[in-house]
PDB file of N, CA, C and O in Angstrom, chain B, residues numbered from 101:
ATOM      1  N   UNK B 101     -28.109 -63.637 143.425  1.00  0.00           N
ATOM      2  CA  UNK B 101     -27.529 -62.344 143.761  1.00  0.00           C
ATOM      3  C   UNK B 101     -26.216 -62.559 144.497  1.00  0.00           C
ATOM      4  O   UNK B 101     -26.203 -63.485 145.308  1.00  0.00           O
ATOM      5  N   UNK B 102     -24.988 -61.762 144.317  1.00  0.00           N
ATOM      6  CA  UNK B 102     -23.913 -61.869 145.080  1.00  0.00           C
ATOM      7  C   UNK B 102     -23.781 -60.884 146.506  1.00  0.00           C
ATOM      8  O   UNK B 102     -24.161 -59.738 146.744  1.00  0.00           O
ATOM      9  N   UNK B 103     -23.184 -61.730 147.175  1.00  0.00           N
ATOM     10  CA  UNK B 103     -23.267 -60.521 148.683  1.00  0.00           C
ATOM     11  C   UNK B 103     -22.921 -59.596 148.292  1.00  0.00           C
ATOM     12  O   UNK B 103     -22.016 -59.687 147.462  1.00  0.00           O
ATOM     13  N   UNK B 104     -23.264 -58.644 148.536  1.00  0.00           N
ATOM     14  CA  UNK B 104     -23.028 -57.071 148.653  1.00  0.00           C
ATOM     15  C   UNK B 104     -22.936 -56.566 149.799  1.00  0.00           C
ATOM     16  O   UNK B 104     -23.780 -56.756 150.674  1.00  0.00           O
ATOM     17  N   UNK B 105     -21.474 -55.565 150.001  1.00  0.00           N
ATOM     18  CA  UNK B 105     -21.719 -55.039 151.529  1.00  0.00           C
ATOM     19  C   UNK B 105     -20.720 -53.187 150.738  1.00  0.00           C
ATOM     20  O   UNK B 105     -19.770 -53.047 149.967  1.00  0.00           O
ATOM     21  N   UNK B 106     -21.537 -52.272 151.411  1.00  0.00           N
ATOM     22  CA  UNK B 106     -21.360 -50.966 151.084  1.00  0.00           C
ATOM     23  C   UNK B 106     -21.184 -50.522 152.064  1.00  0.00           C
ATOM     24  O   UNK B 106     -21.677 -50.816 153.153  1.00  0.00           O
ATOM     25  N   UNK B 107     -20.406 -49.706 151.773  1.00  0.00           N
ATOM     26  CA  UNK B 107     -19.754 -48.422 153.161  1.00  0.00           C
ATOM     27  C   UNK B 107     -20.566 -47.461 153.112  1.00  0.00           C
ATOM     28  O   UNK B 107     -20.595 -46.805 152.070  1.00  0.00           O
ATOM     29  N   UNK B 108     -21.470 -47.097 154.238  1.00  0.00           N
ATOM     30  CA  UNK B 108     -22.336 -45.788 153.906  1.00  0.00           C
ATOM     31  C   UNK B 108     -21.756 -44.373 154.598  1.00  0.00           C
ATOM     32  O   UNK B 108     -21.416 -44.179 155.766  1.00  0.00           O
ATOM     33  N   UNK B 109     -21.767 -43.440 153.432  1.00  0.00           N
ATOM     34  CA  UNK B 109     -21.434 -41.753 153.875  1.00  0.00           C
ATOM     35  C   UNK B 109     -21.057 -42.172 155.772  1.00  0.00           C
ATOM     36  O   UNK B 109     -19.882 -42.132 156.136  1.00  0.00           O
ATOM     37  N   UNK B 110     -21.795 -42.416 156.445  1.00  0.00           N
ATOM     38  CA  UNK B 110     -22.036 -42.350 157.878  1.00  0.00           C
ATOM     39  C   UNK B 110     -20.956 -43.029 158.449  1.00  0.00           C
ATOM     40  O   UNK B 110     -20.396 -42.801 159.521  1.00  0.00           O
ATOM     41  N   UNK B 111     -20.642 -44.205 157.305  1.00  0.00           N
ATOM     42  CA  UNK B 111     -18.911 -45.476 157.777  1.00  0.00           C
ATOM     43  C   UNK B 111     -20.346 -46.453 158.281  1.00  0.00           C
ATOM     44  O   UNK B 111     -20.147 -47.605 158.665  1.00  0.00           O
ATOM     45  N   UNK B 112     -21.141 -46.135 158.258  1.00  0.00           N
ATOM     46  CA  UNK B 112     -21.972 -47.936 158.517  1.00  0.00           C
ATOM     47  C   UNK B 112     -21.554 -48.906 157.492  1.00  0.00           C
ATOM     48  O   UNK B 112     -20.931 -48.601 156.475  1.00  0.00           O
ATOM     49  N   UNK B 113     -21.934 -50.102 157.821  1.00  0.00           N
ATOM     50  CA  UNK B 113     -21.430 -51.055 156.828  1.00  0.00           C
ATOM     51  C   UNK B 113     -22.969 -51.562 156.440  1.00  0.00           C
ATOM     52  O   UNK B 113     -23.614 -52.102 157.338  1.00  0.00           O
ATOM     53  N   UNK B 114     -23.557 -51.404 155.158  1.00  0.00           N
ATOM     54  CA  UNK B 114     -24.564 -52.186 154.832  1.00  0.00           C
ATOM     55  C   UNK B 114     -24.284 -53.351 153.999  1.00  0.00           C
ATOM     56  O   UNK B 114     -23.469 -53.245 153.082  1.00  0.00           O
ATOM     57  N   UNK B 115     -25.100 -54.857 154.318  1.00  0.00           N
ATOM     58  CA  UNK B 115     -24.830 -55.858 153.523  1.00  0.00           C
ATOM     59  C   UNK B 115     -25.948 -56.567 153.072  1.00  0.00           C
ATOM     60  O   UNK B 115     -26.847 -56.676 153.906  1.00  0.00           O
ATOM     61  N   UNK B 116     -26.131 -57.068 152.001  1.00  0.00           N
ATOM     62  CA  UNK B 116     -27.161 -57.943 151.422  1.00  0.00           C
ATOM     63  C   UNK B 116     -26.695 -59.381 150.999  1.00  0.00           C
ATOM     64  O   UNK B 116     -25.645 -59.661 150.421  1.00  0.00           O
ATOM     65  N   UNK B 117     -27.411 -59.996 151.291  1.00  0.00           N
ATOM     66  CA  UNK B 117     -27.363 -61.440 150.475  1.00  0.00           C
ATOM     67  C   UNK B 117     -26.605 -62.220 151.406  1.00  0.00           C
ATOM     68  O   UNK B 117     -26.479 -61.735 152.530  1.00  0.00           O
ATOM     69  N   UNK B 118     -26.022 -63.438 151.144  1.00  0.00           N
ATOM     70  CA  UNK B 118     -25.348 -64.567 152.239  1.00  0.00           C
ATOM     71  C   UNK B 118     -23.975 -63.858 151.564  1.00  0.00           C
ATOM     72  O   UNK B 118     -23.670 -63.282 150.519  1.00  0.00           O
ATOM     73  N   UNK B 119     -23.326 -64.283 152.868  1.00  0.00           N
ATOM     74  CA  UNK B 119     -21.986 -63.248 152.713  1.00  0.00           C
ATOM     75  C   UNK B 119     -20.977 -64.790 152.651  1.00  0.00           C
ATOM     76  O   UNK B 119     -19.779 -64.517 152.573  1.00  0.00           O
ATOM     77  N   UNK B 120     -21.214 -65.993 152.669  1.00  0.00           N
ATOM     78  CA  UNK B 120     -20.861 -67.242 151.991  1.00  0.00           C
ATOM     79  C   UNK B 120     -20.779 -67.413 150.656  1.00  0.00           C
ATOM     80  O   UNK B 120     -20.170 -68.352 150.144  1.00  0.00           O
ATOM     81  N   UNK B 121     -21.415 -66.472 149.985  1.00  0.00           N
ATOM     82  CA  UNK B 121     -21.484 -66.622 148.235  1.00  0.00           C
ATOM     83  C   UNK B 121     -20.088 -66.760 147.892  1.00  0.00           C
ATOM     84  O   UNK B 121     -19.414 -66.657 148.917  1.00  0.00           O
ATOM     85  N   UNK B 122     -19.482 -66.924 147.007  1.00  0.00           N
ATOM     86  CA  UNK B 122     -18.310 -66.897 146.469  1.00  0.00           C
ATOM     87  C   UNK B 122     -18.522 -65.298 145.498  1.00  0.00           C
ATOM     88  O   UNK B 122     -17.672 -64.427 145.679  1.00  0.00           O
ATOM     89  N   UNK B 123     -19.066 -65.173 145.035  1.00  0.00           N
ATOM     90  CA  UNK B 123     -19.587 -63.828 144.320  1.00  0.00           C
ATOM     91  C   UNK B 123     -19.988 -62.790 145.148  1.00  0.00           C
ATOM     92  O   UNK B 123     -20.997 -62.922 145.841  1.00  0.00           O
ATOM     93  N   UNK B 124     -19.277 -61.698 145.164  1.00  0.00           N
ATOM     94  CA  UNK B 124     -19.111 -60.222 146.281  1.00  0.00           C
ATOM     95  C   UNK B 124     -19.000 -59.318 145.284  1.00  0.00           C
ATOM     96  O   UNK B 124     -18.501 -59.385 144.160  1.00  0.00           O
ATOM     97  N   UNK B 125     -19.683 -58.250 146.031  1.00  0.00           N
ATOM     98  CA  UNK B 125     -19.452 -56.380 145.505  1.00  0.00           C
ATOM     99  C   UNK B 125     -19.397 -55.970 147.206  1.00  0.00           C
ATOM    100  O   UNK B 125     -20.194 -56.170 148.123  1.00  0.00           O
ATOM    101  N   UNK B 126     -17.850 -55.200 147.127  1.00  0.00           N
ATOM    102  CA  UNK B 126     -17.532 -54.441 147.804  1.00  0.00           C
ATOM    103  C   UNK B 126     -17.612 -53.083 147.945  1.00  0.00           C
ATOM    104  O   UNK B 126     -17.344 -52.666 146.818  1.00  0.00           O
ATOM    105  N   UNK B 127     -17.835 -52.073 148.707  1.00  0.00           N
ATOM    106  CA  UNK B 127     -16.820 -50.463 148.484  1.00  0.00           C
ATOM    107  C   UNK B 127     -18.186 -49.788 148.910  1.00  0.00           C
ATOM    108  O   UNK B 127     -19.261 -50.092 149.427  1.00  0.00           O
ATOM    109  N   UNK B 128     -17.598 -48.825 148.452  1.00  0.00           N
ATOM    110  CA  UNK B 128     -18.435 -47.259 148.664  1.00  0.00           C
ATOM    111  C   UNK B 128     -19.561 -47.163 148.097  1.00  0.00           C
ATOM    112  O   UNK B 128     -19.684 -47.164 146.872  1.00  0.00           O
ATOM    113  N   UNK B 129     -20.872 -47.034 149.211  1.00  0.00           N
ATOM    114  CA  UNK B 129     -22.327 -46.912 148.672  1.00  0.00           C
ATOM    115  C   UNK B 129     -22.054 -45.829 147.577  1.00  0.00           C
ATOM    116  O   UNK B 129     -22.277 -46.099 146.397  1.00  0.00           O
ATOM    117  N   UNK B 130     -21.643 -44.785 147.900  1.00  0.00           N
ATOM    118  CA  UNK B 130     -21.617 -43.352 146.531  1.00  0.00           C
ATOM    119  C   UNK B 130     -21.883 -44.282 145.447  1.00  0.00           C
ATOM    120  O   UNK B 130     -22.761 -44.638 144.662  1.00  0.00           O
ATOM    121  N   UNK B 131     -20.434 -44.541 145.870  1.00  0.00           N
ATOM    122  CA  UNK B 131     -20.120 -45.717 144.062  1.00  0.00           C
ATOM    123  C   UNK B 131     -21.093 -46.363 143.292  1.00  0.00           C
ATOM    124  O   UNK B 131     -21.406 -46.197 142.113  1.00  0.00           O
ATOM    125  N   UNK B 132     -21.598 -47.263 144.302  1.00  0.00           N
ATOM    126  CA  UNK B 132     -22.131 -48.161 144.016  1.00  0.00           C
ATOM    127  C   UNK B 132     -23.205 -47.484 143.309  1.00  0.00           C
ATOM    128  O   UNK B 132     -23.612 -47.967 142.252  1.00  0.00           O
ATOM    129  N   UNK B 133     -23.786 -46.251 143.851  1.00  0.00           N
ATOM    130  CA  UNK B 133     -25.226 -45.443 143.382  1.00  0.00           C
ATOM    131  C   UNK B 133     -24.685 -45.095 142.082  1.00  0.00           C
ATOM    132  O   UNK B 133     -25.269 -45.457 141.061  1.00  0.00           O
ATOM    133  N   UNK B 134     -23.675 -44.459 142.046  1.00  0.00           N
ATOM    134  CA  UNK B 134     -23.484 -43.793 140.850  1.00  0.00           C
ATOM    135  C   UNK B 134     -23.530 -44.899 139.801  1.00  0.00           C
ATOM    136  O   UNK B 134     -24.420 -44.935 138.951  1.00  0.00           O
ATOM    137  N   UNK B 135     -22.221 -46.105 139.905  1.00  0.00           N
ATOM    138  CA  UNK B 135     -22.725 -47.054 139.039  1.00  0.00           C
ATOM    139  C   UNK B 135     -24.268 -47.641 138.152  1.00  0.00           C
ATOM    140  O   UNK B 135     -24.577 -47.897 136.988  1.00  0.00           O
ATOM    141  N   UNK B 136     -25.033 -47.653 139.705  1.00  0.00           N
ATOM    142  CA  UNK B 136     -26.101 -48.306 139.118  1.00  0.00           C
ATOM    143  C   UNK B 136     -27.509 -47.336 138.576  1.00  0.00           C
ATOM    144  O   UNK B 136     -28.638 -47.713 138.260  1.00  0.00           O
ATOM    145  N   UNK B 137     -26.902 -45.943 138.623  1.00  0.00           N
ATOM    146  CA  UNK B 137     -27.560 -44.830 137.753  1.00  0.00           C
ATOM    147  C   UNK B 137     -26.677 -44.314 136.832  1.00  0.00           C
ATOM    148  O   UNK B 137     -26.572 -43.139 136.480  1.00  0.00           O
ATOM    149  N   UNK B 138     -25.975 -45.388 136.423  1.00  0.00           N
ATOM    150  CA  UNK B 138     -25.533 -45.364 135.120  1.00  0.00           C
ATOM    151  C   UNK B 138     -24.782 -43.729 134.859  1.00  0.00           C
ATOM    152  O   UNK B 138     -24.680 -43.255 133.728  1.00  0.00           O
ATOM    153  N   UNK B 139     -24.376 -43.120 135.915  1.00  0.00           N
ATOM    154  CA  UNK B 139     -23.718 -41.449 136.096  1.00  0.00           C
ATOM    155  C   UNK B 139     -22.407 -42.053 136.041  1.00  0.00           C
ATOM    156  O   UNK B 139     -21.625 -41.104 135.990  1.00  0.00           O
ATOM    157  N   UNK B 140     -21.658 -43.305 136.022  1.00  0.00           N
ATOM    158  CA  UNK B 140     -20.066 -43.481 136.314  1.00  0.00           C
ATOM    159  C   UNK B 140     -19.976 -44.648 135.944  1.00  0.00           C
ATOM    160  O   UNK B 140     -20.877 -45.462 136.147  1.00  0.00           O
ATOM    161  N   UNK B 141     -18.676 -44.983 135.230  1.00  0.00           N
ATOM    162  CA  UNK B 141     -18.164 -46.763 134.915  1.00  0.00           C
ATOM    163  C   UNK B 141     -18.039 -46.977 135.837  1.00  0.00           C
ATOM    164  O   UNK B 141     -17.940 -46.038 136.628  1.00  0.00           O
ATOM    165  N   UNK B 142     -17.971 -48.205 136.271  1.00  0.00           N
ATOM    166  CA  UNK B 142     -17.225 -49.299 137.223  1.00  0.00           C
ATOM    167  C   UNK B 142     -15.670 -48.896 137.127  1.00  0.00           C
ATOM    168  O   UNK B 142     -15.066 -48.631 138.166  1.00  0.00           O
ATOM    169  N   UNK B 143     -15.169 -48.860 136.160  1.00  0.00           N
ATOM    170  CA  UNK B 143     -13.761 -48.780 135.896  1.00  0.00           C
ATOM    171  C   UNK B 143     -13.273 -47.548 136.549  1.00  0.00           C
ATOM    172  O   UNK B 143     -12.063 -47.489 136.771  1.00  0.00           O
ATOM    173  N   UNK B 144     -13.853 -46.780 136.813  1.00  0.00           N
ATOM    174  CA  UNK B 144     -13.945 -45.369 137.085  1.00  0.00           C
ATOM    175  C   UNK B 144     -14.157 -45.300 138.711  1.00  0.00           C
ATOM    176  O   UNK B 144     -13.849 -44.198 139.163  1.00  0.00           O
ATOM    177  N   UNK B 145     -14.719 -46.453 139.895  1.00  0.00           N
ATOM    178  CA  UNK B 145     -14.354 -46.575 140.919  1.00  0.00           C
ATOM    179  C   UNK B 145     -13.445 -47.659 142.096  1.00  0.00           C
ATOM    180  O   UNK B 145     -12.424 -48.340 141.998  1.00  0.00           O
ATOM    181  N   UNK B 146     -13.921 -47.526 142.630  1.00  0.00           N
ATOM    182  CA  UNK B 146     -12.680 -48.456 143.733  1.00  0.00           C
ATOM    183  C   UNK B 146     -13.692 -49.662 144.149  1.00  0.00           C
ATOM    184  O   UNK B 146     -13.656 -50.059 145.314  1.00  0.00           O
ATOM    185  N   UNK B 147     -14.501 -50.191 143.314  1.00  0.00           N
ATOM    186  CA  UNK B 147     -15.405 -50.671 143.895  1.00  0.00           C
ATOM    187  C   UNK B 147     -15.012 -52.256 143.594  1.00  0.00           C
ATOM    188  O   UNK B 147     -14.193 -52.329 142.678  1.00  0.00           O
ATOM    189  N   UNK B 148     -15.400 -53.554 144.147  1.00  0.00           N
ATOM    190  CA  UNK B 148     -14.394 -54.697 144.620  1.00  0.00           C
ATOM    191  C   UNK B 148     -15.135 -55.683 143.879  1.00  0.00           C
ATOM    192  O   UNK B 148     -16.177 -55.694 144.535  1.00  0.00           O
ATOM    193  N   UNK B 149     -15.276 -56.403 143.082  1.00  0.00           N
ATOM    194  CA  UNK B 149     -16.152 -57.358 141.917  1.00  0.00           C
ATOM    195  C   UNK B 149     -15.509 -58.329 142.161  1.00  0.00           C
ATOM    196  O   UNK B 149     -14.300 -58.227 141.952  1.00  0.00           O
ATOM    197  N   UNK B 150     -16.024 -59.620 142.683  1.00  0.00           N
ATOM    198  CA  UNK B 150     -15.116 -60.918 142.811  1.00  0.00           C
ATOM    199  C   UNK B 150     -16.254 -62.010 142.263  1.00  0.00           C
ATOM    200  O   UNK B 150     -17.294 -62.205 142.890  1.00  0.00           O
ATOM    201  N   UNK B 151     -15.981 -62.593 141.206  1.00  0.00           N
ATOM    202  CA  UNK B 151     -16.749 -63.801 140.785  1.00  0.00           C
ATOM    203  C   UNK B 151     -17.570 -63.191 139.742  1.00  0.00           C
ATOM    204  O   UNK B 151     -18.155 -62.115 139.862  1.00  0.00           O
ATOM    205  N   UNK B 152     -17.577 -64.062 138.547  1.00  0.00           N
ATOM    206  CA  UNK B 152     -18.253 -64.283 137.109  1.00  0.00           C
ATOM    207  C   UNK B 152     -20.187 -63.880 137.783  1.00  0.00           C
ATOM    208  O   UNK B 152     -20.825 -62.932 137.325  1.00  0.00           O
ATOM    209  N   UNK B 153     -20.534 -64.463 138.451  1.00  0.00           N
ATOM    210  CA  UNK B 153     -21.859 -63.423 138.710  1.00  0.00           C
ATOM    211  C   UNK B 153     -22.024 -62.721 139.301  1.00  0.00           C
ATOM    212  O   UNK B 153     -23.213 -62.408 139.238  1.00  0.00           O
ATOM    213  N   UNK B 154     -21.300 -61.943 140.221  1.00  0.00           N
ATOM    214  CA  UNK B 154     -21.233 -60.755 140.402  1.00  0.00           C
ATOM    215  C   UNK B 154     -20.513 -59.676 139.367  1.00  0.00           C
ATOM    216  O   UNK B 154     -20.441 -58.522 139.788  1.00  0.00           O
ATOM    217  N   UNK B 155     -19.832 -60.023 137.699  1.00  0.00           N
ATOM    218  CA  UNK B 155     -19.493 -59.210 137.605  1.00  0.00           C
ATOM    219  C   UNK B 155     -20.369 -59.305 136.146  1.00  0.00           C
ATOM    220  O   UNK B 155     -20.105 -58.790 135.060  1.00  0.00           O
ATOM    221  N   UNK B 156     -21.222 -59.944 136.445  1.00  0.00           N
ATOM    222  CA  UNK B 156     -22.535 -60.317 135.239  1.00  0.00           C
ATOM    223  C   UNK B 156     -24.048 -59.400 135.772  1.00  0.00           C
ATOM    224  O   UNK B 156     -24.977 -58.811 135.220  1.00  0.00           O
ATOM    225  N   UNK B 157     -23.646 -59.687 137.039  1.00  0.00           N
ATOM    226  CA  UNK B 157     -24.876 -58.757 137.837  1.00  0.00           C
ATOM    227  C   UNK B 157     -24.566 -57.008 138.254  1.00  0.00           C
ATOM    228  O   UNK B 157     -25.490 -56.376 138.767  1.00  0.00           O
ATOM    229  N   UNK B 158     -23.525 -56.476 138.049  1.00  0.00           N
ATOM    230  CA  UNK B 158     -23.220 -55.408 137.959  1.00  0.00           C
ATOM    231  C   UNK B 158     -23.286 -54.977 136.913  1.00  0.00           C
ATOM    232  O   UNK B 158     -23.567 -53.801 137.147  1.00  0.00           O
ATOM    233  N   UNK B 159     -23.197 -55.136 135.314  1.00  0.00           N
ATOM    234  CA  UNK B 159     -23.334 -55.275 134.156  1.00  0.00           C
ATOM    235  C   UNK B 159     -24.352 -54.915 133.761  1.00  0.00           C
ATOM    236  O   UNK B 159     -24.496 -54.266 132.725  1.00  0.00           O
ATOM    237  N   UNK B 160     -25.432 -55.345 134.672  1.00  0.00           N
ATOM    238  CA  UNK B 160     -26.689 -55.040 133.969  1.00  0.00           C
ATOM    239  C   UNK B 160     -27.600 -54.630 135.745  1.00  0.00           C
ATOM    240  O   UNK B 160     -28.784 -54.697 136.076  1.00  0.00           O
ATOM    241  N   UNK B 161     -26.711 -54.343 136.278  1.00  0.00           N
ATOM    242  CA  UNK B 161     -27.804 -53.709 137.846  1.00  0.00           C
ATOM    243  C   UNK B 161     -27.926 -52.288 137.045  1.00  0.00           C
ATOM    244  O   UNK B 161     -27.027 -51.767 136.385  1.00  0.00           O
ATOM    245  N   UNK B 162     -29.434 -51.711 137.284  1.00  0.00           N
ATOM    246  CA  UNK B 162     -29.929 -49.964 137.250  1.00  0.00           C
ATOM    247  C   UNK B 162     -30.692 -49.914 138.178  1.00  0.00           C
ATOM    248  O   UNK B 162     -30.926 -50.844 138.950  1.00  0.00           O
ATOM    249  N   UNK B 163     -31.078 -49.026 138.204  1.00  0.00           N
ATOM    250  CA  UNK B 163     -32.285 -48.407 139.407  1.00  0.00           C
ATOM    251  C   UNK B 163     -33.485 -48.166 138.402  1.00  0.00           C
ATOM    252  O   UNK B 163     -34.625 -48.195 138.865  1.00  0.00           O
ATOM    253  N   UNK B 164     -33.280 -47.916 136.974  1.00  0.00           N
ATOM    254  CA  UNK B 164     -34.591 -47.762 136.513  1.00  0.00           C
ATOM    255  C   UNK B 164     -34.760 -48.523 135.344  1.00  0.00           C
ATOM    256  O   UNK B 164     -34.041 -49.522 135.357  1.00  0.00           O
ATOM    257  N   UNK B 165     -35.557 -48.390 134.191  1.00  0.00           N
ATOM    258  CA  UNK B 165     -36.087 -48.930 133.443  1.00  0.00           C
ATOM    259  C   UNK B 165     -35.285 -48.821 132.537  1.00  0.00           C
ATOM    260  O   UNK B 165     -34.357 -48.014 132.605  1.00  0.00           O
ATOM    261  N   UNK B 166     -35.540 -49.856 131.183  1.00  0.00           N
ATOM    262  CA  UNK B 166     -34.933 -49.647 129.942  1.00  0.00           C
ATOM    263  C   UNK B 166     -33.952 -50.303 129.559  1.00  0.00           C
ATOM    264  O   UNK B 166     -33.507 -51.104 130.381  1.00  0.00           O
ATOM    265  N   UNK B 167     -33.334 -50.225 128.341  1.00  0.00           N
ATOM    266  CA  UNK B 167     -31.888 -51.139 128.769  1.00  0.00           C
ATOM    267  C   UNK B 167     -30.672 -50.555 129.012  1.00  0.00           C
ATOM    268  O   UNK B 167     -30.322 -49.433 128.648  1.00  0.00           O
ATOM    269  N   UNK B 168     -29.942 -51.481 129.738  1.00  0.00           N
ATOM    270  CA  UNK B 168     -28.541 -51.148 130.637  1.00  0.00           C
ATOM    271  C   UNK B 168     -27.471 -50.702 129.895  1.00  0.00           C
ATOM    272  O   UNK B 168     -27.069 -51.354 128.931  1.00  0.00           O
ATOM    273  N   UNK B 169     -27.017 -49.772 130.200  1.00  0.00           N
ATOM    274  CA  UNK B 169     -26.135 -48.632 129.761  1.00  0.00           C
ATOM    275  C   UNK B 169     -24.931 -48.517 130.542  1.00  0.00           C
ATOM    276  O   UNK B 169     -25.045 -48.404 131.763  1.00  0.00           O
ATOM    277  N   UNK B 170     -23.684 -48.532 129.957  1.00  0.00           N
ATOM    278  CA  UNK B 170     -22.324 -48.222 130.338  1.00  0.00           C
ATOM    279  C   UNK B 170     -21.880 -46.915 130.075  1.00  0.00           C
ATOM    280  O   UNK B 170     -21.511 -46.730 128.915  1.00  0.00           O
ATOM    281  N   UNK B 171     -21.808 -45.836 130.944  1.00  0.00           N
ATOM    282  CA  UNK B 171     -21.225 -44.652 129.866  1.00  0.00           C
ATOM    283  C   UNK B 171     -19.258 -45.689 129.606  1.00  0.00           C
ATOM    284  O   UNK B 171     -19.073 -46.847 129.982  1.00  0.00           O
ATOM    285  N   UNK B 172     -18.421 -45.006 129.071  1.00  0.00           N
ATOM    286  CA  UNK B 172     -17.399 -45.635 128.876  1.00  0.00           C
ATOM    287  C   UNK B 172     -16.335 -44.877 130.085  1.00  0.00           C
ATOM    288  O   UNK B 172     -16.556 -43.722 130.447  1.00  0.00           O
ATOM    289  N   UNK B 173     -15.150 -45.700 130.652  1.00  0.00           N
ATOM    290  CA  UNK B 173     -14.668 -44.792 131.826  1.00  0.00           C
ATOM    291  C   UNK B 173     -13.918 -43.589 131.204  1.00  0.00           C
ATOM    292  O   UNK B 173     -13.301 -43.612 130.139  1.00  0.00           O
ATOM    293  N   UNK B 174     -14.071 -42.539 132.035  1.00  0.00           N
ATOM    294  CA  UNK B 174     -13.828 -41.403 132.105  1.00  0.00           C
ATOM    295  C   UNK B 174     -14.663 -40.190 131.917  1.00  0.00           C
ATOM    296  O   UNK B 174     -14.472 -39.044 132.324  1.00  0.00           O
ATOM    297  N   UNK B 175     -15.780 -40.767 131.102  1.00  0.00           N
ATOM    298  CA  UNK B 175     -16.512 -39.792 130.293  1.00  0.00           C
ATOM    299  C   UNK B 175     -17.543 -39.380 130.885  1.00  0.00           C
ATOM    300  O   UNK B 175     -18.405 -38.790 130.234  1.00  0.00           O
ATOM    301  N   UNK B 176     -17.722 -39.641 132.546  1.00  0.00           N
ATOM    302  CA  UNK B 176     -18.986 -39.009 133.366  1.00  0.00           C
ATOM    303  C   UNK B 176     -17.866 -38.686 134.549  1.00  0.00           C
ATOM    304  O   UNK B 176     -16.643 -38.806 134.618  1.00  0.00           O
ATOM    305  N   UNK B 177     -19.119 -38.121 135.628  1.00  0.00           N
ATOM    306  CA  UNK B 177     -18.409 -37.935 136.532  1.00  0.00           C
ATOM    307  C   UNK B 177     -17.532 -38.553 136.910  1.00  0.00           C
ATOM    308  O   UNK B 177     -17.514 -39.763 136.688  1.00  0.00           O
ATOM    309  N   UNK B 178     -16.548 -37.952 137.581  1.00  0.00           N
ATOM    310  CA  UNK B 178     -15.964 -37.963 138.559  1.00  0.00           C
ATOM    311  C   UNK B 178     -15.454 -37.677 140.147  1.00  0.00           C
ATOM    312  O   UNK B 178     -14.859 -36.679 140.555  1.00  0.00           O
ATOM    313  N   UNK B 179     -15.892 -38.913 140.941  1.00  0.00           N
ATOM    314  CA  UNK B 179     -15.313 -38.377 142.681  1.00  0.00           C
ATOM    315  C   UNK B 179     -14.436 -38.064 142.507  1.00  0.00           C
ATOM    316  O   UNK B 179     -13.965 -38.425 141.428  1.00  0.00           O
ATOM    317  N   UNK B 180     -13.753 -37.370 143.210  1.00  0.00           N
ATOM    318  CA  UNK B 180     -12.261 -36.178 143.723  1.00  0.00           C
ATOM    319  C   UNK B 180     -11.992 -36.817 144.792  1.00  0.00           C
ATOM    320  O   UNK B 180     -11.073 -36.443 145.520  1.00  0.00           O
TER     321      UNK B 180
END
């Protein structure tokens, strides 16, 4: 898994994993949710992908079952 650290609504900073990895996901929890319920591309936020497995593990992160789905950018929501 690559460190992950998210900005929460509140400005807390949440982080997972060894923050030594060379492989990081940065940015905005929203984001990150929306991404991984498949409601928004990646391309479509501000969100920070550094290293070949972190951007292999975003690719295929969901919250639920089935297989992993990209809508294409633009074509779901959008933050304002």
């Amino acid at each position: 898994m690559p460190f992950l650290q998210l900005t929460a609504p509140s400005g807390d900073v949440w982080t997972w994993g060894d923050s030594s990895e060379t492989s990081k996901i940065s940015g905005d929890a929203a984001e990150f949710a929306q991404v991984v319920t498949q409601t928004r591309n990646i391309a479509d936020t501000a969100l920070v992908v550094v290293g070949e497995e972190a951007q292999r593990w975003m690719s295929v992160a969901q919250c639920f079952a089935g297989p992993s789905e990209s809508p294409a950018p633009g074509t779901r929501f959008r933050h304002a």
